[in-house]
VEXDREN-2710 file (C-alpha; in Angstrom, 1 decimal):
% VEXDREN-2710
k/r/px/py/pz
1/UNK/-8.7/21.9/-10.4
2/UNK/-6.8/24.4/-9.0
3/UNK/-4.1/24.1/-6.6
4/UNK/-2.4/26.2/-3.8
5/UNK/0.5/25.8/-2.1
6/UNK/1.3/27.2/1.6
7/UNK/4.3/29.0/1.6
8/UNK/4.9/27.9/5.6
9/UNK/4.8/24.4/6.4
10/UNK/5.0/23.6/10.4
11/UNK/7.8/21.1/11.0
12/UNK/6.0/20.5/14.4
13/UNK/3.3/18.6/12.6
14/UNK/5.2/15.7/12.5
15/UNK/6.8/16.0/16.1
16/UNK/2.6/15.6/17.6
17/UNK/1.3/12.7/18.5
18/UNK/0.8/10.2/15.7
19/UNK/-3.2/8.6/15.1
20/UNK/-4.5/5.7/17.4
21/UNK/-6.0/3.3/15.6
22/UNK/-8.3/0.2/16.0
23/UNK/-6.7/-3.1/16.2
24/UNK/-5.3/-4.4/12.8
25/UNK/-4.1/-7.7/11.1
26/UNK/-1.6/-8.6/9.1
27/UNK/1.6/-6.4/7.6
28/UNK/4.8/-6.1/6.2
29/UNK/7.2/-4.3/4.6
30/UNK/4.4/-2.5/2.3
31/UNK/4.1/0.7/0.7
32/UNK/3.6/3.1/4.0
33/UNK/5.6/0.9/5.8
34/UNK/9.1/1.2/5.2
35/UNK/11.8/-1.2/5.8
36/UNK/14.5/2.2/5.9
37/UNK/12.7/3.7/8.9
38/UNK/10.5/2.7/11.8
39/UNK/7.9/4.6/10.5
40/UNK/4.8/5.2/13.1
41/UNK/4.0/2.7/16.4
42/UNK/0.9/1.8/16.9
43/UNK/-0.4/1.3/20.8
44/UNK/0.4/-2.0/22.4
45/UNK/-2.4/-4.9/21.4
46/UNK/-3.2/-3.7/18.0
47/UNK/-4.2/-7.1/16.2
48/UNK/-7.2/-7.2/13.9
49/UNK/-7.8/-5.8/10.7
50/UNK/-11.3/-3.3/10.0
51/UNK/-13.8/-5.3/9.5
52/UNK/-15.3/-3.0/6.9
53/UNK/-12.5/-2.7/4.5
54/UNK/-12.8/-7.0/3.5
55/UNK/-16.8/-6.3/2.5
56/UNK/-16.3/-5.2/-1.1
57/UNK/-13.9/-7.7/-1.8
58/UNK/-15.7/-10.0/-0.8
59/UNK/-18.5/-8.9/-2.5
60/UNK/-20.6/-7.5/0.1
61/UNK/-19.3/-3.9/0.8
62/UNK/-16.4/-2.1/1.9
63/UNK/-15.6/0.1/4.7
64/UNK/-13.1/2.7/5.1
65/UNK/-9.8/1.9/7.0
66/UNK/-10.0/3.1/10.6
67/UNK/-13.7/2.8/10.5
68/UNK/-15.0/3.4/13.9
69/UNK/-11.5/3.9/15.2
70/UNK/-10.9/6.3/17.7
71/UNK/-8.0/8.6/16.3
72/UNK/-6.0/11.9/17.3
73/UNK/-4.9/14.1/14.9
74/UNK/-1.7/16.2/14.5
75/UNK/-3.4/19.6/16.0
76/UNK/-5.0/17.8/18.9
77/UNK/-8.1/17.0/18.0
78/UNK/-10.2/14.1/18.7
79/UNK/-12.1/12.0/16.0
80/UNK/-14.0/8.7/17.0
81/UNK/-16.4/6.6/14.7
82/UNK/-16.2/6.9/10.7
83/UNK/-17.3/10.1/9.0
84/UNK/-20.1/11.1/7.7
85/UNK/-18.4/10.3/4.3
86/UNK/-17.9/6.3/5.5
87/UNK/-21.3/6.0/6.9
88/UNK/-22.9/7.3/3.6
89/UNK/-20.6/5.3/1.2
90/UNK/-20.9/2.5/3.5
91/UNK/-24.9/2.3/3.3
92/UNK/-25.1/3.2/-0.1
93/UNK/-22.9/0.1/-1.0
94/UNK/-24.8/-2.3/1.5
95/UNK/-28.4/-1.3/-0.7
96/UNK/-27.6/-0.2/-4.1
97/UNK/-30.7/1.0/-5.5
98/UNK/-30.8/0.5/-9.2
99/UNK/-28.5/1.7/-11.8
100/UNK/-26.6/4.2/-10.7
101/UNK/-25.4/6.3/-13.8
102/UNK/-23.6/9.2/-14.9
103/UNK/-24.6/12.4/-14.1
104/UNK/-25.8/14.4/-16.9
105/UNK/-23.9/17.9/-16.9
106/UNK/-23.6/18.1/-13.2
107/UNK/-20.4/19.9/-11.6
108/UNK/-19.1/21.6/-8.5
109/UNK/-18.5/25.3/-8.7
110/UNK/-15.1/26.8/-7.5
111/UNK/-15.4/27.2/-3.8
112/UNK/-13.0/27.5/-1.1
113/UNK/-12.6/24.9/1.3
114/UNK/-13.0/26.3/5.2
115/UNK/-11.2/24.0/7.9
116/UNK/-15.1/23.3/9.6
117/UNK/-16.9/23.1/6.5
118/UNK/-17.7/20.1/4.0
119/UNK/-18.6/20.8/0.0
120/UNK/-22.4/20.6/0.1
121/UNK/-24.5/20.1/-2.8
122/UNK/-26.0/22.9/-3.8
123/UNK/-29.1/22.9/-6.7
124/UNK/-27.7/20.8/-9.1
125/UNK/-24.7/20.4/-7.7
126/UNK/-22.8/17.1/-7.3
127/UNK/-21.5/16.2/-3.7
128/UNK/-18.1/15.1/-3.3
129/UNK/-19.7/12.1/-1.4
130/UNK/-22.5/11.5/-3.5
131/UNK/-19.5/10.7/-6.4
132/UNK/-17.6/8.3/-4.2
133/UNK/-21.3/6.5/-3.5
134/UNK/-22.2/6.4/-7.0
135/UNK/-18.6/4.9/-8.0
136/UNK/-19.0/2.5/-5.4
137/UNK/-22.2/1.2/-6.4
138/UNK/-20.8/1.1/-10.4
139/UNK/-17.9/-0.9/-8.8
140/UNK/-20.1/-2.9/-6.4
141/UNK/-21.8/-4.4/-9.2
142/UNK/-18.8/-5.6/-10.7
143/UNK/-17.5/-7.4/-7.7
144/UNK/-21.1/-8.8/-7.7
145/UNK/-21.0/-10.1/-10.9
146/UNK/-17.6/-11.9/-10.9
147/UNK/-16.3/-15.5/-9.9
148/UNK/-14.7/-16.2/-7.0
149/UNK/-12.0/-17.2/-9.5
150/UNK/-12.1/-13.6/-10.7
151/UNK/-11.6/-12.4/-7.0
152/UNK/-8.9/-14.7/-5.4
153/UNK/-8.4/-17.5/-7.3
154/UNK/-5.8/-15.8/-10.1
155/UNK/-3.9/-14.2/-7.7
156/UNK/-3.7/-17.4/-5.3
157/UNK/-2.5/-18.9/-8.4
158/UNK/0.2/-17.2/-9.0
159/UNK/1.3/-17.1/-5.4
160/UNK/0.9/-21.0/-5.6
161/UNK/2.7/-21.3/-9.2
162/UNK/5.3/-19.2/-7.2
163/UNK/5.7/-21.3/-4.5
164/UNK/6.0/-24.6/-6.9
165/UNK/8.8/-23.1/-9.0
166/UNK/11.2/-22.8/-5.4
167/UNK/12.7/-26.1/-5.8
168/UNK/13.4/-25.5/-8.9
169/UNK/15.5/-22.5/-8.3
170/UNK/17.1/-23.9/-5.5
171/UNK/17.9/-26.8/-7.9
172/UNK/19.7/-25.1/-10.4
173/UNK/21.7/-23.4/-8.2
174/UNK/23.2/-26.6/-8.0
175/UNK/24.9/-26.3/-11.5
176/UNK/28.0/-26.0/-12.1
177/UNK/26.9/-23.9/-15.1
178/UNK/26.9/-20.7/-15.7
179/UNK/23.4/-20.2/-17.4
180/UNK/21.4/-22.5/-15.1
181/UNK/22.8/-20.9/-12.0
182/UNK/21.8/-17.5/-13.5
183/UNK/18.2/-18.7/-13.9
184/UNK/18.2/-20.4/-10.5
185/UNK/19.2/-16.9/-9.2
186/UNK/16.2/-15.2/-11.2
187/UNK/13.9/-17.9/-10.2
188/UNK/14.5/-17.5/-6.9
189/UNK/14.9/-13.6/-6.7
190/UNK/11.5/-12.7/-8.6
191/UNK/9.5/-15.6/-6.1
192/UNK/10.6/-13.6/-3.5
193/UNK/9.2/-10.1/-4.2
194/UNK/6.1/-12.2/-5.4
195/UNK/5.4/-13.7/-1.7
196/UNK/6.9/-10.5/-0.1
197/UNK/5.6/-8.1/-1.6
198/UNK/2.5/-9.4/-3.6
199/UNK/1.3/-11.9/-1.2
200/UNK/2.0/-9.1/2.1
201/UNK/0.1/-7.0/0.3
202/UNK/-3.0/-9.0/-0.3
203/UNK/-2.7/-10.6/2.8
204/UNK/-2.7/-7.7/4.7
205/UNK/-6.0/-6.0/3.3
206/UNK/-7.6/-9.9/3.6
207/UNK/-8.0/-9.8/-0.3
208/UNK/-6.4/-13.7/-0.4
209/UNK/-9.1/-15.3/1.3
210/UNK/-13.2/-14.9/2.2
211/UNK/-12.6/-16.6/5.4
212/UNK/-10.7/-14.1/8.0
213/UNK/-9.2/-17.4/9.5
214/UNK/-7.6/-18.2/6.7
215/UNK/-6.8/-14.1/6.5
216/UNK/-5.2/-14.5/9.7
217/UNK/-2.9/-17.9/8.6
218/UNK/-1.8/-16.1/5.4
219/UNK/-0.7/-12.9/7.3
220/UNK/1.9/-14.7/9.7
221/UNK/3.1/-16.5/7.1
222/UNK/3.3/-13.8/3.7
223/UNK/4.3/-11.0/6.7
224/UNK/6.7/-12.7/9.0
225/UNK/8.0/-16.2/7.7
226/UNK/8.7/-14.6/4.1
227/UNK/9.2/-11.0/4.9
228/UNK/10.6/-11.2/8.4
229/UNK/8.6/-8.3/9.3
230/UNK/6.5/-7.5/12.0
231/UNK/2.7/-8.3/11.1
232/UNK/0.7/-5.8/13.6
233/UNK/3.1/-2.9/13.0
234/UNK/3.8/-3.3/9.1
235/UNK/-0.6/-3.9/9.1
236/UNK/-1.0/-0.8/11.1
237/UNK/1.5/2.0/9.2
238/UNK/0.1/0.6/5.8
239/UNK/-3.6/-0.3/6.7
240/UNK/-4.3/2.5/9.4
241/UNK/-2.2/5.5/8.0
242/UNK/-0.5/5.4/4.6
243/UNK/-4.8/4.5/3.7
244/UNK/-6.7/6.5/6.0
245/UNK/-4.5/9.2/5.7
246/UNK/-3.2/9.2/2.1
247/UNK/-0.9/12.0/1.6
248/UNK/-1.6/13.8/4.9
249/UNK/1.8/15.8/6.1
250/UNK/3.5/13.6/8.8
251/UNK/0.8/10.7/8.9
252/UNK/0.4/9.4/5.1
253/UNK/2.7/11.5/3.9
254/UNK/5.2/8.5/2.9
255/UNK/8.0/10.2/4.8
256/UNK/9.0/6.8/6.4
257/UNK/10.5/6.3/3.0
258/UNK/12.9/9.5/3.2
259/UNK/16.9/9.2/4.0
260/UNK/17.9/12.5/3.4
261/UNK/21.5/12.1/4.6
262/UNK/21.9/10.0/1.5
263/UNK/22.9/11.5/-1.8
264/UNK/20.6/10.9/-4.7
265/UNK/22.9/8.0/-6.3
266/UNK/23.3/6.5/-3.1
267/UNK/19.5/6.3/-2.7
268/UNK/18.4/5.0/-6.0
269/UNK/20.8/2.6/-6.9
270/UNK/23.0/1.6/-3.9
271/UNK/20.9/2.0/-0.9
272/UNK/18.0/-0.7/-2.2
273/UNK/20.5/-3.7/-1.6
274/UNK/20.3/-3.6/1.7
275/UNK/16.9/-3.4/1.9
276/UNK/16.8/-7.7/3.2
277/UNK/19.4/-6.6/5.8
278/UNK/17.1/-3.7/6.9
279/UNK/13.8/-5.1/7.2
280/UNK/14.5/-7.6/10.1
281/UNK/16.5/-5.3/11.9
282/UNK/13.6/-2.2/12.0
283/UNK/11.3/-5.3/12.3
284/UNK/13.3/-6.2/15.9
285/UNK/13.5/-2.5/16.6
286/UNK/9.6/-2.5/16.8
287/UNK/8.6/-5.7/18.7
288/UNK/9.2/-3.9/22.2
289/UNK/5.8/-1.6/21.1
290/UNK/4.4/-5.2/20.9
291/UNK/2.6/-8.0/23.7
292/UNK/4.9/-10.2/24.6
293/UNK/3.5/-13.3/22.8
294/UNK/3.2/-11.4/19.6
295/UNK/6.8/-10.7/20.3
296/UNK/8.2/-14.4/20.6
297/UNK/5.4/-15.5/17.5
298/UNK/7.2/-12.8/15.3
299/UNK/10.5/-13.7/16.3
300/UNK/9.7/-17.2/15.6
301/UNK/8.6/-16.7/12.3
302/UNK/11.2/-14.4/11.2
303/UNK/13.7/-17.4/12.3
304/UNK/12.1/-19.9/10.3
305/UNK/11.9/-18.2/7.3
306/UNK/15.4/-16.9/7.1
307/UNK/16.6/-20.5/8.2
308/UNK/14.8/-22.1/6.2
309/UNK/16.2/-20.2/2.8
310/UNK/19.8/-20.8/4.2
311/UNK/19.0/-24.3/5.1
312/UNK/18.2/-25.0/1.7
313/UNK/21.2/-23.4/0.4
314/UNK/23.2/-25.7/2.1
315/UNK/21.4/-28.7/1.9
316/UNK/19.9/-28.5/-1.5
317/UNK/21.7/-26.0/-3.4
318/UNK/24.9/-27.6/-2.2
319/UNK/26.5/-24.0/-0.9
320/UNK/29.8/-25.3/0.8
321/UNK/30.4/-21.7/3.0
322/UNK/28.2/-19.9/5.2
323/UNK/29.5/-17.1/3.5
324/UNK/28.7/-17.7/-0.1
325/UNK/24.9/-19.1/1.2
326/UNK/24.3/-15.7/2.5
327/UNK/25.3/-13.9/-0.1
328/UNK/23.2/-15.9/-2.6
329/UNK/20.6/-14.9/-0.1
330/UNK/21.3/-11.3/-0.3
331/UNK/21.4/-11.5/-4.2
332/UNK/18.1/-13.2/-4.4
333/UNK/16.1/-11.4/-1.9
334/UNK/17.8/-7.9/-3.5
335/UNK/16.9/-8.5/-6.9
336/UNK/13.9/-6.5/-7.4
337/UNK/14.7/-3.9/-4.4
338/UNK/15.3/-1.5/-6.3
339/UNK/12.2/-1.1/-8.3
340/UNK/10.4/-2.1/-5.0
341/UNK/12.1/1.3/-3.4
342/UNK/11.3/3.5/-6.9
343/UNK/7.7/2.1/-7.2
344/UNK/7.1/3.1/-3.3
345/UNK/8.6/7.0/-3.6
346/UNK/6.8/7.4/-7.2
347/UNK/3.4/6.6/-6.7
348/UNK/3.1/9.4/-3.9
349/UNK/5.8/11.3/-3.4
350/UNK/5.6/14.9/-5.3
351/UNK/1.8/15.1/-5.7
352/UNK/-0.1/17.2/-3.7
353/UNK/0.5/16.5/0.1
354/UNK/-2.2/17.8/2.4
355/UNK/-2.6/19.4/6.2
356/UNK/-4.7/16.8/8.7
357/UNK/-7.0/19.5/9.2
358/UNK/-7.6/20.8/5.4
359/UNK/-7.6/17.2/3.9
360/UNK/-9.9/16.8/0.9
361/UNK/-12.8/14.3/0.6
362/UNK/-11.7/10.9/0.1
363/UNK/-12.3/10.5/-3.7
364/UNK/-10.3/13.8/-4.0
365/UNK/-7.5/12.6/-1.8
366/UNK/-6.8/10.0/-4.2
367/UNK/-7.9/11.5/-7.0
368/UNK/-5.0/13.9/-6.6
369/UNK/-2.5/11.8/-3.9
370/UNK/-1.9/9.0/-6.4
371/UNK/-0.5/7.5/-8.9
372/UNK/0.0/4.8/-11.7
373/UNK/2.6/3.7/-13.5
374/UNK/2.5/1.5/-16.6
375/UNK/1.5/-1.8/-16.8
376/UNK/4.7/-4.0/-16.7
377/UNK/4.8/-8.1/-17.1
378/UNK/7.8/-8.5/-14.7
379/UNK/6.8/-6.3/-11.8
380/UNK/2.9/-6.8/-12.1
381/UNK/3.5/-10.5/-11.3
382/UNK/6.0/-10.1/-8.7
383/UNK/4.4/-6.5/-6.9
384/UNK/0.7/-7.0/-8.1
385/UNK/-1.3/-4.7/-10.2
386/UNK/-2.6/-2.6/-7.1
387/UNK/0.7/-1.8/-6.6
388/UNK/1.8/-1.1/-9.8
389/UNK/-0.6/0.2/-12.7
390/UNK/-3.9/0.2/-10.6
391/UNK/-2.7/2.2/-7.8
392/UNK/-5.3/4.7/-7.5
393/UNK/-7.7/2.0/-7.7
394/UNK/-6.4/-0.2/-5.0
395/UNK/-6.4/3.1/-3.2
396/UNK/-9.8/3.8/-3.5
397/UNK/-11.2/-0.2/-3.4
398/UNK/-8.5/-1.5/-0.6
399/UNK/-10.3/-4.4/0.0
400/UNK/-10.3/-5.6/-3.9
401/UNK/-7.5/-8.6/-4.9
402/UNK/-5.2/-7.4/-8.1
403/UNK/-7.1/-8.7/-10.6
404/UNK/-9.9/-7.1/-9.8
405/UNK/-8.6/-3.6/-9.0
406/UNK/-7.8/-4.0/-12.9
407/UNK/-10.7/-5.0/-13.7
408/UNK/-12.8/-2.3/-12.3
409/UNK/-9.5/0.2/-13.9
410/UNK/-11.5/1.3/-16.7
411/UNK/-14.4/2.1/-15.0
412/UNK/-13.1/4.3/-12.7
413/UNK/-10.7/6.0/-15.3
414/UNK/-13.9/6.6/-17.1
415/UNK/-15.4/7.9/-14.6
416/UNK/-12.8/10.2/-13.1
417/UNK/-12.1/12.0/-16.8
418/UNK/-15.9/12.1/-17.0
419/UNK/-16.1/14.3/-13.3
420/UNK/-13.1/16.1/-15.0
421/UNK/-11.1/14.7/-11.3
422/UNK/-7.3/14.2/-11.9
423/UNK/-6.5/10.7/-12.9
424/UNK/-2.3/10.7/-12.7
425/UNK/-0.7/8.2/-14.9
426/UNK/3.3/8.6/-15.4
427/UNK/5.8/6.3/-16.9
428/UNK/8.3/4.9/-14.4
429/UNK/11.5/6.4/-16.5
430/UNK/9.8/9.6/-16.9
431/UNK/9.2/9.3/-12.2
432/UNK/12.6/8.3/-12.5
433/UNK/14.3/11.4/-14.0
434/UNK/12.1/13.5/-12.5
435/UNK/13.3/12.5/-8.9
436/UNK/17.2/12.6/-9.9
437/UNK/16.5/16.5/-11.4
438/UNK/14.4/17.1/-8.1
439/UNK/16.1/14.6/-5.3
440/UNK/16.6/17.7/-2.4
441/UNK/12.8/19.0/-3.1
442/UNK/11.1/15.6/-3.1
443/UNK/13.4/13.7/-0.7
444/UNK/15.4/15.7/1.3
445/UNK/13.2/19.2/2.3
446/UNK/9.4/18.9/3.5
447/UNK/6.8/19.2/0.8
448/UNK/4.3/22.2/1.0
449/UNK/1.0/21.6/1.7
450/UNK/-1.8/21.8/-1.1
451/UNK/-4.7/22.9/-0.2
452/UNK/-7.6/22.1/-2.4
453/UNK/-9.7/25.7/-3.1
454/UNK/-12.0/24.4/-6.1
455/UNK/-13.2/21.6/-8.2
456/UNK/-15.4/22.1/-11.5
END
């Protein structure tokens, strides 16, 4: 594949008018949707997530995010309804046709991309989107042939084993003991990130649940009574724009995660512990783009969650101070912030970024936009493996729960190395040098803008 980059990069793009979306459900403080900056507002009485995107996961078929969503892009123009790319990815997973196969041979001469013009198959050339259909349909019949344990029920258990082992952290905080207080604190502090962070997550692309109802229960209580976050607006930056527009320059571009005032040290290692302070307060900053009731639910939420974990402090835990109960609550909730920062900035952040108007087709987008990291035992129970070593997976299945984006990982690393399309894989120590030796290019200054001139 070769890549350009633009020397000029228009700062104005991100000054236009940000996407309007469809109504969405569910949120939090997600990869897209950073707790460190308000990030993009969606329109007042955005509240239902795309139909389309629960269909795979469900085992029927997925959608694209912002499916039939009426959206305006950077330079001005006007898109409404899914592409021709959804439709025909959406209809080839509703009828797969018999086995689908790997093409024999087949692959795309070097051509330049125009702004109007799509890759078309030429002879026996493969189409970009007849490569995204054909992976569908390879990952379609996975999803088809696996349990509904396979689907939900391992991550639910998890969340659920999570949820049992809270009293007894807040139990052994009550030791006078060194050691048992210690665990008490780790108890505690990787539950949190597992409900947070995991649970937000599937709960905002309805992967917990078949029934949207029960969608709708678990994405007020993951998004806003454990993360203290808004649900619409957290739902709408990750669902509606970090997806839909992966790696697009001032839309998907993950620049919501950014603090360039900060110093590299200061942003890696100090600036993650107030990440529990920051998230209700952006959270309050966005409720006025809200409905009123929406408004007074989140609110609501937000107080009972935090309550509650201070509550039990007291009461349980046997804190004697206001003081010290808060700062056990900082520790806890802080624990895995750091990581939670890294993994966000590392997946994205230094790979190709792209111009609204020049964007590649989808399986491109994410063939090149993303990336995975290792897996790891600690943060694949507490982030989820969608977040963490099936990245690029999740990305291109949204609607798939964590165990099954890695179980459909192989297949689609197969099949990408097979297409010869980029597959990225780094280690998160290798991410992690490579943004302290490059903080001011990746963090601080705006990317250039790849554009994507050939695939063979």
């Amino acid at each position: 594949m070769l890549m350009k980059d633009n020397q000029e990069w228009c700062p104005e793009r991100r000054k236009e008018e940000q996407p309007k979306a469809a109504d969405v459900n569910g949120g939090g403080p997600l990869q897209g949707a950073s707790p460190l900056s308000p990030g993009v507002v969606p329109e007042k009485g955005n509240g239902c997530q795309d139909e389309g995107e629960r269909r795979l996961g469900q085992g029927v078929a997925p959608g694209q995010e912002g499916a039939g969503a009426k959206r305006q892009l950077p330079n001005g123009s006007r898109r409404e309804g899914p592409s021709e790319e959804e439709i025909s990815e959406e209809q080839s997973l509703r009828a797969p046709q018999g086995d689908s196969g790997l093409g024999k041979g087949n692959k795309m001469g070097v051509l330049k991309r125009s702004t109007k013009e799509e890759l078309e198959p030429t002879g026996g050339k493969r189409s970009e989107e007849s490569m995204m259909r054909e992976l569908s349909e390879m990952v379609q019949d996975v999803v088809k042939s696996s349990s509904w344990w396979e689907r939900h029920g391992i991550d639910g258990t998890i969340i659920a084993l999570s949820l049992l082992s809270l009293p007894v952290g807040f139990l052994l905080l009550r030791s006078d003991n060194l050691f048992p207080f210690l665990l008490g604190i780790a108890i505690l502090g990787v539950v949190h990130p597992t409900l947070t962070v995991k649970g937000s997550h599937l709960a905002t692309h309805n992967a917990l649940a078949e029934s949207k109802s029960w969608g709708k229960i678990w994405a007020v209580f993951f998004l806003e009574v454990c993360s203290a976050f808004t649900a619409e607006q957290g739902s709408y930056n990750h669902v509606k724009i970090h997806h839909a527009y992966t790696n697009v320059i001032g839309l998907g571009d993950s620049s919501t995660w950014k603090l360039p005032f900060l110093n590299r040290y200061v942003y890696m290692f100090i600036a993650p512990i107030a990440v529990p302070i920051l998230t209700p307060l952006v959270a309050i900053g966005l409720l006025k783009e809200v409905e009123l009731k929406t408004a007074i639910r989140t609110l609501c939420c937000m107080f009972v969650g935090l309550y509650s974990h201070y509550w039990l402090l007291i009461n349980i835990s046997g804190f004697q101070s206001m003081w010290s109960a808060l700062s056990c609550m900082l520790v806890t909730r802080a624990l895995l912030s750091h990581p939670y920062i890294h993994v966000n900035i590392f997946q994205h952040i230094g790979l190709p970024m792209f111009a609204a108007d020049k964007k590649p087709k989808r399986i491109h987008m994410m063939s090149c936009g993303v990336l995975n990291l290792p897996r790891n035992p600690l943060l694949d129970w507490s982030f989820g493996h969608s977040i963490i070593s099936c990245h690029v997976e999740h990305h291109l299945f949204p609607a798939l729960s964590d165990n099954m984006c890695l179980k459909i990982k192989p297949i689609v690393s197969r099949y990408f190395k097979d297409k010869k399309l980029t597959y990225n894989e780094d280690s998160y120590w290798s991410r992690l040098k490579l943004f302290l030796a490059k903080y001011e290019e990746l963090m601080v200054h705006a990317p250039p803008i790849s554009e994507l001139v050939g695939i063979q």
